[in-house]
C-alpha positions in Angstrom: -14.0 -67.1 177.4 -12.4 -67.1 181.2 -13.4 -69.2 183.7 -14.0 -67.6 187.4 -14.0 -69.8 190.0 -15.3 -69.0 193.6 -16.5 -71.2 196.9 -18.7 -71.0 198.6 -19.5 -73.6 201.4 -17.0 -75.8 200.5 -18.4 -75.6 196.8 -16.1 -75.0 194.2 -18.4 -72.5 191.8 -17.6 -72.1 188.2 -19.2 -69.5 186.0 -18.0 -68.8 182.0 -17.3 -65.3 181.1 -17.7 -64.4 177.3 -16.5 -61.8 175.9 -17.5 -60.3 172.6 -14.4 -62.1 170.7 -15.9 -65.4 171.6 -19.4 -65.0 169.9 -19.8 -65.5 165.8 -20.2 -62.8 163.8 -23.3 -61.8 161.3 -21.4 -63.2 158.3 -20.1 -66.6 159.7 -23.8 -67.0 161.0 -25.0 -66.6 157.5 -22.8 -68.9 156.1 -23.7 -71.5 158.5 -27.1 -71.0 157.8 -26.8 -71.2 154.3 -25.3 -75.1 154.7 -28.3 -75.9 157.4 -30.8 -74.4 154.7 -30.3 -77.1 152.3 -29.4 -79.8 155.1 -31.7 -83.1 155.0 -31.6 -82.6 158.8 -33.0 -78.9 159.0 -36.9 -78.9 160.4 -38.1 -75.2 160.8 -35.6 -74.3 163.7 -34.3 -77.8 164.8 -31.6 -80.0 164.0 -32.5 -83.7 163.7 -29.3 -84.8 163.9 -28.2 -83.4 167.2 -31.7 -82.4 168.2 -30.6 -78.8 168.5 -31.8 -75.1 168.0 -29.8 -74.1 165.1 -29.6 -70.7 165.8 -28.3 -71.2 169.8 -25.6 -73.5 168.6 -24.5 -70.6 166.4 -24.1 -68.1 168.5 -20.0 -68.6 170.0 -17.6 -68.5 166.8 -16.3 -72.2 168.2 -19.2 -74.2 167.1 -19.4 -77.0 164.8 -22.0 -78.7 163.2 -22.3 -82.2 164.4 -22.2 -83.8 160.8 -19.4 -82.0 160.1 -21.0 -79.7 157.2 -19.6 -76.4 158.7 
Protein backbone atom coordinates (compact mmCIF):
# COMPACT_ATOMS: atom_id res chain seq x y z
CA UNK A 1 0.00 0.00 0.00
CA UNK A 2 1.36 3.86 -0.79
CA UNK A 3 0.05 6.73 0.49
CA UNK A 4 -0.69 9.88 -2.01
CA UNK A 5 -0.97 12.90 -0.60
CA UNK A 6 -2.47 16.03 -2.36
CA UNK A 7 -3.98 19.69 -1.18
CA UNK A 8 -6.27 21.15 -1.97
CA UNK A 9 -7.45 24.37 -0.22
CA UNK A 10 -5.14 24.23 2.38
CA UNK A 11 -6.28 20.58 3.01
CA UNK A 12 -3.78 18.09 3.18
CA UNK A 13 -5.74 14.91 1.32
CA UNK A 14 -4.65 11.41 1.86
CA UNK A 15 -5.87 8.55 -0.24
CA UNK A 16 -4.46 4.62 0.25
CA UNK A 17 -3.33 2.93 -2.88
CA UNK A 18 -3.42 -0.96 -2.80
CA UNK A 19 -1.98 -2.86 -4.89
CA UNK A 20 -2.61 -6.56 -5.55
CA UNK A 21 0.45 -7.70 -3.18
CA UNK A 22 -1.47 -6.17 -0.33
CA UNK A 23 -4.82 -8.14 -0.49
CA UNK A 24 -4.99 -12.04 0.96
CA UNK A 25 -5.04 -14.65 -1.16
CA UNK A 26 -7.88 -17.51 -1.72
CA UNK A 27 -5.91 -19.91 0.57
CA UNK A 28 -5.06 -17.62 3.51
CA UNK A 29 -8.81 -16.58 3.39
CA UNK A 30 -9.78 -20.21 3.76
CA UNK A 31 -7.68 -20.81 6.48
CA UNK A 32 -8.96 -17.87 8.35
CA UNK A 33 -12.30 -18.89 7.83
CA UNK A 34 -11.81 -22.27 8.87
CA UNK A 35 -10.68 -20.83 12.67
CA UNK A 36 -13.87 -18.23 12.52
CA UNK A 37 -16.13 -21.36 11.58
CA UNK A 38 -15.68 -22.96 14.86
CA UNK A 39 -15.16 -19.52 16.81
CA UNK A 40 -17.82 -18.97 19.86
CA UNK A 41 -17.86 -15.50 18.42
CA UNK A 42 -18.90 -16.33 14.71
CA UNK A 43 -22.85 -15.23 14.02
CA UNK A 44 -23.78 -15.83 10.30
CA UNK A 45 -21.33 -13.13 8.85
CA UNK A 46 -20.41 -11.11 12.05
CA UNK A 47 -17.93 -11.11 14.62
CA UNK A 48 -19.09 -10.53 18.18
CA UNK A 49 -16.09 -9.78 19.42
CA UNK A 50 -15.02 -6.86 17.34
CA UNK A 51 -18.51 -6.48 15.81
CA UNK A 52 -17.04 -6.97 12.40
CA UNK A 53 -17.90 -8.49 8.80
CA UNK A 54 -15.69 -11.29 8.76
CA UNK A 55 -15.18 -11.47 5.35
CA UNK A 56 -14.21 -7.43 4.88
CA UNK A 57 -11.63 -7.81 7.60
CA UNK A 58 -10.16 -10.56 5.39
CA UNK A 59 -9.64 -9.12 2.49
CA UNK A 60 -5.69 -7.22 2.93
CA UNK A 61 -3.12 -10.12 3.80
CA UNK A 62 -2.22 -7.76 7.12
CA UNK A 63 -5.26 -8.52 9.10
CA UNK A 64 -5.54 -10.13 12.40
CA UNK A 65 -8.23 -11.38 14.24
CA UNK A 66 -8.92 -9.39 17.24
CA UNK A 67 -8.68 -12.51 19.74
CA UNK A 68 -5.69 -13.38 18.38
CA UNK A 69 -6.95 -16.92 16.76
CA UNK A 70 -5.38 -16.12 13.33
Amino acid sequence: MRIEEKIENGIIIRTNIYENSDFSTYDQKQLWLSVCDTCEYKSEDICKFCNCIIESKMMLNTSKCPDNKW
